[in-house]
C-alpha positions as CSV (number, residue, x, y, z in Angstrom):
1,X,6.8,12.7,21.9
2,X,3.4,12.4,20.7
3,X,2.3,10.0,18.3
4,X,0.2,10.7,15.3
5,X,-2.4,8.1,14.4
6,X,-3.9,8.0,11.0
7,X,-7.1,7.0,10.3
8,X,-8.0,5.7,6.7
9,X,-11.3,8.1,5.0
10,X,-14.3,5.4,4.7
11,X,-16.5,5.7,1.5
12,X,-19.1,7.1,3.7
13,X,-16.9,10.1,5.1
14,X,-15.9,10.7,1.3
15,X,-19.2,10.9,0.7
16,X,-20.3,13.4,3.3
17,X,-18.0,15.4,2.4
18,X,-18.6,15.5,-1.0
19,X,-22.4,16.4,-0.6
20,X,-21.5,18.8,2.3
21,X,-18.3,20.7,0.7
22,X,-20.1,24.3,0.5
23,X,-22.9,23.7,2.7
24,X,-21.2,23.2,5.6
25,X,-18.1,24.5,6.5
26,X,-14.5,22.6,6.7
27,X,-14.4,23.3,10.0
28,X,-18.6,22.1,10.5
29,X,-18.1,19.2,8.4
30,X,-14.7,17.9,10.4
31,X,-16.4,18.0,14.2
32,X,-19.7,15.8,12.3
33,X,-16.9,13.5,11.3
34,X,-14.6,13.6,14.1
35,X,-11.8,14.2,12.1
36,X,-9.5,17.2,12.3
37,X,-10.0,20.4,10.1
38,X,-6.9,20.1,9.0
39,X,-7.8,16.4,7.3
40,X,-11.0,17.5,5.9
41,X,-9.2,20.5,4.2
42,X,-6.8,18.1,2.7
43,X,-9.5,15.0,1.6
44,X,-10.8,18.3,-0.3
45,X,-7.8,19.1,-2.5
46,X,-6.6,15.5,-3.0
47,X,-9.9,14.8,-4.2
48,X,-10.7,17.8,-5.8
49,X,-13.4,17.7,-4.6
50,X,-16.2,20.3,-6.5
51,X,-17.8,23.4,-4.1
52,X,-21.9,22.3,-4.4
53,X,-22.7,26.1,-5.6
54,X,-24.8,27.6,-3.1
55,X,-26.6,30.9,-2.5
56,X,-27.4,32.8,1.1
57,X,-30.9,33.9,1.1
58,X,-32.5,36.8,3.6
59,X,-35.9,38.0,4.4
60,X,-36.5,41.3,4.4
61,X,-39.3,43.4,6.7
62,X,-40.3,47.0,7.1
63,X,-41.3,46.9,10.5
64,X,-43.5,43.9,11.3
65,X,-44.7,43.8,7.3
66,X,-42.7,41.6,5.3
67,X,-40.9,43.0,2.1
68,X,-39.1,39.8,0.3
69,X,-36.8,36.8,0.3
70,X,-33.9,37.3,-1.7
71,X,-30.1,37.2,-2.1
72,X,-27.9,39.7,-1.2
73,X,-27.8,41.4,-4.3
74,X,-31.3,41.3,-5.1
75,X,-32.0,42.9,-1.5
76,X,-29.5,45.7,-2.2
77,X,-30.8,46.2,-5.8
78,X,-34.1,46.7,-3.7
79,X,-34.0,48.2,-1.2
80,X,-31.0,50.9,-2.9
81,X,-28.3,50.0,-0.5
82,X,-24.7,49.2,-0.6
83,X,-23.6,45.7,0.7
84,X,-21.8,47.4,3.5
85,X,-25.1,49.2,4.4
86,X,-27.1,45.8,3.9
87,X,-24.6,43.9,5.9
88,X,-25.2,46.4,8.5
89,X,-28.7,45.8,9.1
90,X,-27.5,42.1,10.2
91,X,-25.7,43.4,13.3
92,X,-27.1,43.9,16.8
93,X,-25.6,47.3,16.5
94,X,-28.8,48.2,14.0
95,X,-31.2,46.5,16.3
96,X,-30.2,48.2,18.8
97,X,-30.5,51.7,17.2
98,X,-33.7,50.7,14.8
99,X,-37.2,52.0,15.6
100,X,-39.6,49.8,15.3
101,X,-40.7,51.2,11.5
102,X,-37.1,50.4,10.5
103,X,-35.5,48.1,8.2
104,X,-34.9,44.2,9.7
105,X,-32.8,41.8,7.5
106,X,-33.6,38.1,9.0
107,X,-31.2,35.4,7.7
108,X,-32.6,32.2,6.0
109,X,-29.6,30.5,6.0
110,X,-27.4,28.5,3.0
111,X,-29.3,26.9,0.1
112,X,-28.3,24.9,-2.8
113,X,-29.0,25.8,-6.2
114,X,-30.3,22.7,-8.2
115,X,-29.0,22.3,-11.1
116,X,-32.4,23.2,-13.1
117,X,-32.7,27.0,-12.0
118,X,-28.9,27.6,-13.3
């Protein structure tokens, strides 16, 4: 029988994950900390701990000649396609089939939005 071993959160842990809940994943945040998933995921709800709120950003090129930055939305609103479509253009699929005059989506990654610009 195996024997579970508890390990008490520190204040520093706590801490992480509270500036890290919607940055980084559950899953990202737990192998930084060594901890189970499963034990971040519950930290989170006993706590209550907030989401930071967040927005994904993309660059956007025609070609080699940069379009704009923007969010999904904002680069569908653009460029007059669906999500599904936009979401397409991140695949390999659509690099593989693209010309070079084509439409290239680059992903900038996660980024917080401070509390001024809300």
């Amino acid at each position: 029988m195996t024997t579970i071993t508890r390990r008490e959160w520190t204040d520093r842990e706590i801490e992480f994950v509270k500036s890290n809940y919607g940055l980084l994943s559950q899953k990202e945040m737990a192998d930084r900390l060594g901890r189970p998933a499963g034990s971040v995921h519950g930290l989170i709800k006993r706590l209550k701990i907030p989401k930071i709120p967040t927005q994904r950003e993309f660059a956007v090129y025609q070609g080699d000649k940069f379009l704009f930055i923007g969010t999904m939305d904002y680069a569908c609103e653009r460029l007059g396609v669906t999500e599904k479509t936009f979401r397409f253009y991140l695949t390999s699929a659509h690099a593989k089939r693209s010309n070079r005059n084509s439409i290239h989506v680059v992903d900038l990654g996660i980024w917080k939005i401070e509390d001024d610009v809300i």
